[in-house]
C-alpha positions as CSV (number, residue, x, y, z in Angstrom):
1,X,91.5,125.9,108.0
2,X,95.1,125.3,108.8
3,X,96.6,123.2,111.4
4,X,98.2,124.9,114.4
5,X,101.7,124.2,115.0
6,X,101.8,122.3,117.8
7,X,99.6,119.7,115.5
8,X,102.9,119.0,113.7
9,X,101.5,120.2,110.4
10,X,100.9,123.6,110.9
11,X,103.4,126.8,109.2
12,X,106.6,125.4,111.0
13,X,106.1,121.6,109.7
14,X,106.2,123.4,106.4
15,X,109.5,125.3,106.8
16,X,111.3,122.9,108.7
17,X,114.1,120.6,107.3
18,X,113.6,117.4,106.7
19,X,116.1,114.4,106.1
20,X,115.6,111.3,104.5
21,X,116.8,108.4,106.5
22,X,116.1,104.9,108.2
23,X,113.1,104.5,110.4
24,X,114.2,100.7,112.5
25,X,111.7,98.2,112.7
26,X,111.6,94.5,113.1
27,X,112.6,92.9,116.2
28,X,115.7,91.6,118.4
29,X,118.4,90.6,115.7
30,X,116.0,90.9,113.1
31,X,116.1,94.4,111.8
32,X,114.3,96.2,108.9
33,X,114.1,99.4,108.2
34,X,111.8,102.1,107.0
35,X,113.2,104.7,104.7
36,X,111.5,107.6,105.8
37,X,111.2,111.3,105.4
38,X,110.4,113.3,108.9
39,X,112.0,116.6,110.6
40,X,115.5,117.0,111.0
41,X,115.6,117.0,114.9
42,X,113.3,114.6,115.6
43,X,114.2,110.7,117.1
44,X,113.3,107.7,114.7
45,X,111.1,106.6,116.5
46,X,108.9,110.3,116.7
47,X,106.0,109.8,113.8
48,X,107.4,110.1,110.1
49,X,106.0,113.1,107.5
50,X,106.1,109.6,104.7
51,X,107.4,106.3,104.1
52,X,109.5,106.3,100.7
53,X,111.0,102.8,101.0
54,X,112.2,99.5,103.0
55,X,115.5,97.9,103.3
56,X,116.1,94.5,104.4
57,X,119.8,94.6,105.9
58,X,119.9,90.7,106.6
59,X,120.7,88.5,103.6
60,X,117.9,85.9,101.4
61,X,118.4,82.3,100.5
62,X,119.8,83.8,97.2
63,X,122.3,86.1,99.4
64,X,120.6,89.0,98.8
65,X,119.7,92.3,100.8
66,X,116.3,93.5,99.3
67,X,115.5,97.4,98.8
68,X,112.7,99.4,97.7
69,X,112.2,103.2,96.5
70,X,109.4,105.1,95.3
71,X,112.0,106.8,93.4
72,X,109.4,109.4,92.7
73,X,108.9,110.5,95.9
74,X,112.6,110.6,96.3
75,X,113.0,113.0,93.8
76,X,110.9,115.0,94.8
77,X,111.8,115.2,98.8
78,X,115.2,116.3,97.3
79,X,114.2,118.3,95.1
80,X,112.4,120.0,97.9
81,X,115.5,120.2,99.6
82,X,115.4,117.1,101.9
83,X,118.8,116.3,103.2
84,X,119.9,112.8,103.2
85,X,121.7,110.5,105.5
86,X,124.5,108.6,104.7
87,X,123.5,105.2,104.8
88,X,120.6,106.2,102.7
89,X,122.3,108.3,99.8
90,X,124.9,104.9,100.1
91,X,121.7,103.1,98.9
92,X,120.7,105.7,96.3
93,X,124.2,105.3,95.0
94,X,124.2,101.6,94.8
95,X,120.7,102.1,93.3
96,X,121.8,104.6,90.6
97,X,119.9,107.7,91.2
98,X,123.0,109.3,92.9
99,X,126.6,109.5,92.3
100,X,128.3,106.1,94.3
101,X,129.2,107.5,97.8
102,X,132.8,107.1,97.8
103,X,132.2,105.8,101.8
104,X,131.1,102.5,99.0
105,X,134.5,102.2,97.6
106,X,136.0,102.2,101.0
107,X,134.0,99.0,102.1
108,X,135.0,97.6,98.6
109,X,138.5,98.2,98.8
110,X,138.2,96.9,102.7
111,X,136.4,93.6,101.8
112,X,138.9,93.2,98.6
113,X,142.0,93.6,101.2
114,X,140.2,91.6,103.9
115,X,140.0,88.6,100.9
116,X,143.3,89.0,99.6
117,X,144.9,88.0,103.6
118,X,142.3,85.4,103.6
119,X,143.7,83.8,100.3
120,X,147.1,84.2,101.2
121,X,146.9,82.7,104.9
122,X,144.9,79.7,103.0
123,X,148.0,79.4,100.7
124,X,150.4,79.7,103.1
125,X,149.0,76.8,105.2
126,X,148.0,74.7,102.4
127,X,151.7,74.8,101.5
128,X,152.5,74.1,105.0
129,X,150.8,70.7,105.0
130,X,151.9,69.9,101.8
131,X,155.9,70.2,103.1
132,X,154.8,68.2,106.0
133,X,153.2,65.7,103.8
134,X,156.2,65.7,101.7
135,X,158.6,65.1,104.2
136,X,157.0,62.2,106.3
């Protein structure tokens, strides 16, 4: 016997979009997050129709932000016709099941400028002491 719809798995669950996004979790400046599938309008925080993977935003001992898919599932949400946030499909990107979300290229290009004024204003006052040096 079916559910009703006010169960939250009745005829309109079924219909209803869904979107593939983060779920937080964790604690005060600790965060970790759920990649989840669950209904469009709903809050994060409202239960989830299935967890699909974790990502762990803060960096390891080895510098490293750890992810997990069940690529599987992932697939098939989308082929279902799941939509996707865009931090998520940035992960999928990174991850290789998607095209690289060109919002990717714009941190890269960001973080490569943000480097190249950090070397230069090193140089520049590296060859500031060294005149100093050299003249005293």
């Amino acid at each position: 016997m079916p559910l009703i719809p006010a169960s939250g798995t009745g005829r309109f669950w079924a219909k209803s979009a869904k979107i593939i996004r983060f779920a937080r979790q964790g604690c005060t400046n600790r965060p970790f997050f759920h990649i989840v599938v669950m209904e469009r309008r709903k809050c994060q925080y409202q239960p989830v129709i299935e967890q699909i993977g974790t990502y762990d935003p803060i960096p390891n001992e080895h510098n490293e932000k750890l992810v997990s898919f069940n690529f599987e599932r992932v697939r098939y949400w989308l082929g279902s016709g799941a939509h996707l946030s865009t931090p998520v499909a940035e992960l999928l990107g990174v991850a290789g099941l998607l095209p690289v979300h060109p919002r990717t290229y714009m941190n890269a290009w960001r973080n490569r400028q943000t480097a190249e004024k950090v070397a230069q204003l090193e140089a520049a006052k590296k060859q500031s002491e060294d005149a100093a040096e050299a003249s005293s």
